[in-house]
MIDOPA-991000 format. One record per residue (C-alpha): x, y, z. Coordinates in steps of 0.2 Angstrom, whole numbers, always signed. Layout:
N
PT      x      y      z
PT      X      Y      Z
...
END
This chain:
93
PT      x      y      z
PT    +70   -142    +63
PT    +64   -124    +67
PT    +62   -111    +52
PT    +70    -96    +49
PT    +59    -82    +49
PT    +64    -65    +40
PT    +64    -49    +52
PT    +51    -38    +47
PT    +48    -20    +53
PT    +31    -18    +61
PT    +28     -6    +46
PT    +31    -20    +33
PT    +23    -33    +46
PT     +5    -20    +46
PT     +7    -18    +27
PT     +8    -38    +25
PT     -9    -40    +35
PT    -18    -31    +22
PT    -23    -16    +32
PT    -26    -23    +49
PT    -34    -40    +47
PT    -25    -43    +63
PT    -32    -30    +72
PT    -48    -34    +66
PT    -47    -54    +71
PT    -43    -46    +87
PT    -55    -32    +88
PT    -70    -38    +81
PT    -67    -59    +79
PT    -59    -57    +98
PT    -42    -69    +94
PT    -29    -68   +105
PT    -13    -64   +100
PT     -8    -83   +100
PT    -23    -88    +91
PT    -20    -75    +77
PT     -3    -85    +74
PT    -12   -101    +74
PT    -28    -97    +63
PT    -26    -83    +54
PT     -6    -79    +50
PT     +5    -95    +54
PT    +18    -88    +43
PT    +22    -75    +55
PT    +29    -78    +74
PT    +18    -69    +91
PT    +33    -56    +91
PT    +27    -52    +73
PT    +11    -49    +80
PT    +12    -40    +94
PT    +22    -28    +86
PT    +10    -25    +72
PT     -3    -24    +87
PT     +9    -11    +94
PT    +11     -2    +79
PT     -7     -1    +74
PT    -12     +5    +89
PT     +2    +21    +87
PT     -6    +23    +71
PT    -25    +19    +71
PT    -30    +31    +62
PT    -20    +33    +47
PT    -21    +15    +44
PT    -38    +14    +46
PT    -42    +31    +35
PT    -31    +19    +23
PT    -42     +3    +24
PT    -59    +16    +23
PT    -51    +23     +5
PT    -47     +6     +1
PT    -65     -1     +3
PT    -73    +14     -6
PT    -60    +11    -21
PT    -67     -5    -21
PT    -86     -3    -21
PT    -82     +7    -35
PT    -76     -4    -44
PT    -88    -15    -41
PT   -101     -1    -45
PT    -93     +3    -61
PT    -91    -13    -66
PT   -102    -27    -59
PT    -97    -42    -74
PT    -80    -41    -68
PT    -84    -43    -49
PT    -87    -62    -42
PT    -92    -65    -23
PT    -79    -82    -18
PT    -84    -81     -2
PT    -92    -97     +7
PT   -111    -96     +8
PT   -118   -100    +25
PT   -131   -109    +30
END
């Protein structure tokens, strides 16, 4: 039984992957497409992808002036106030 799957426009599609973290699977973790629908984004089909690849690259420089303003919101936040912020993330090693 196959899944309906909304239609999204690739401006909605680059908004739901939080400022490029599919360009950035691709650019700097080096997925394919194909394995950025199986890894990293299920919910969304390759056509999703490709076109959020597509409109990315149309637009790389707004969205990524948007993803530098929203990393040096957040480092001030955590600046300003370090008992609110909590690292989550998985140590290594």
């Amino acid at each position: 039984m196959s899944r309906r799957r909304k239609r999204h426009s690739p401006e909605q599609i680059v908004r739901m992957l939080r400022d490029a973290d599919a360009m950035l699977a691709r650019d700097l973790d080096g997925l394919s497409p194909e394995e950025i629908v199986a890894s990293v984004y299920p919910s969304l089909t390759l056509a999703h992808v490709y076109s959020a690849l597509a409109y990315y690259e149309d637009h790389r420089e707004e969205i990524d002036r948007a993803a530098d303003d929203e990393k040096q919101r957040v480092e001030k936040f955590r600046q300003q106030h370090p008992e609110l912020v909590r690292d989550t993330r998985p140590r290594k090693g």
